[in-house]
N, C-alpha and C positions, 0 to 999 in steps of 0.2 A: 407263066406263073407255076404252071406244073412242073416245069423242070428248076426254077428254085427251088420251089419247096423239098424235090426230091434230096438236091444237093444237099441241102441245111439238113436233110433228116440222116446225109449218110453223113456229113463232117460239117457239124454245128459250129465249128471255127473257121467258117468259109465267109470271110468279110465280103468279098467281091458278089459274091449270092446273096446277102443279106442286100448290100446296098443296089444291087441291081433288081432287086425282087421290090425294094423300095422305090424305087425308080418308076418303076413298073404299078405300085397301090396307087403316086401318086399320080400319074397318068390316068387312072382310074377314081382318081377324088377320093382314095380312102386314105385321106391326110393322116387319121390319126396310125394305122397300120404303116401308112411309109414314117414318119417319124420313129417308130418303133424300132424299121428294119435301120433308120439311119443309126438309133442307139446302138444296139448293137453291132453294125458295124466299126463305129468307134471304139468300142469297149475291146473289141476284139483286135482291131489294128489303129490303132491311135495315130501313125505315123502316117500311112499311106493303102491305100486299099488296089490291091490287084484282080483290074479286069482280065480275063485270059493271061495272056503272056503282058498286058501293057499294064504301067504304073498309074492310078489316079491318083491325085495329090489330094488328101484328107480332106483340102479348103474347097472341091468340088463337093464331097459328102456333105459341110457347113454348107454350103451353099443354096444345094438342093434341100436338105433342113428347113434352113431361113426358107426357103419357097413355100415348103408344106405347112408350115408355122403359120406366115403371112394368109394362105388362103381360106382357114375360118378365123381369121380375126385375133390372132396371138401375135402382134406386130412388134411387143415389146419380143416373144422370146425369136421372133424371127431379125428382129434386130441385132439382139446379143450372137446368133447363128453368124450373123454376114461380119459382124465385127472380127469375130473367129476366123472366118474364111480369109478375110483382109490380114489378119495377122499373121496368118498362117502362110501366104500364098507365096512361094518365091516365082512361077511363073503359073500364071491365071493367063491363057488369052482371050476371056472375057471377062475381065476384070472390071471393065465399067458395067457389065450387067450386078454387080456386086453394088457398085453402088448405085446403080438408077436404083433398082430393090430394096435397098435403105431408105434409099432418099424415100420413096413412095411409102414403106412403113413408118418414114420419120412424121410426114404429113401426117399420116393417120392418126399419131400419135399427137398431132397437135404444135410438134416443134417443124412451125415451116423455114425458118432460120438456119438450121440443119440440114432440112431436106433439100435446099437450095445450094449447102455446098458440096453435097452430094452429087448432083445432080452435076453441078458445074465440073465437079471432077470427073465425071462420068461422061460427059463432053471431052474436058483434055484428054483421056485417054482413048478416044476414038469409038464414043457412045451417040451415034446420030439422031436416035428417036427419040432423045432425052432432052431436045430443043424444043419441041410442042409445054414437056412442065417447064420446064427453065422460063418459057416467054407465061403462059400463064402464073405463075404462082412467084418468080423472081422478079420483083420489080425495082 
């Protein structure tokens, strides 16, 4: 944490230290701090965020968003996050963790019709743990 922080104090346009420092609050439960570093991050590189030398594609930072959203109970803004990441993604190789993730804020939200085909999608594209909801809640 210390060494984000330093970064962001010497070049406050360091997307890859916001998002990784976010990364990092939400590993630590301070959802509302990693949402913050996710804003920024996007503000700052809307396209793509750069870890060291390697590219993250923006719909990983949606992603992990949707995650900190979803874990006190903002399902709606965690939902509109994954929708992002899904529009956004030309290659996601967890892509069905995007949608088990929806599906599971979709329930919460009450639309279990939704979160079923989610959930099914997140099956075809090679989401295995997402058979336990699919068999409870898809009937």
């Amino acid at each position: 944490m210390i060494d984000y922080d330093t970064t962001i104090v010497l070049d406050s346009n360091h997307s890859s230290a916001y998002y990784n420092r976010g990364r990092l609050k939400g590993y630590l439960h301070d959802y509302k701090g990693a949402i913050e570093d996710c804003d920024k991050a996007i503000a700052i590189q809307p396209k793509n965020i750069y870890v060291g030398k390697f590219k993250a594609n923006i719909a990983d930072v949606y992603f992990n968003r949707g995650l900190y959203k979803s874990a006190p109970k903002n399902f709606s803004g965690a939902i509109d996050d994954f929708d992002k990441a899904i529009e956004l993604i030309p290659v996601f190789t967890e892509i069905h963790e995007i949608y088990l993730n929806r599906g599971n804020c979709k329930l919460k939200v009450g639309d279990k019709n939704a979160a079923c085909e989610d959930w099914n999608k997140a099956l075809e594209l090679g989401g295995k743990r997402v058979k336990t909801s699919i068999e409870k809640y898809c009937k």
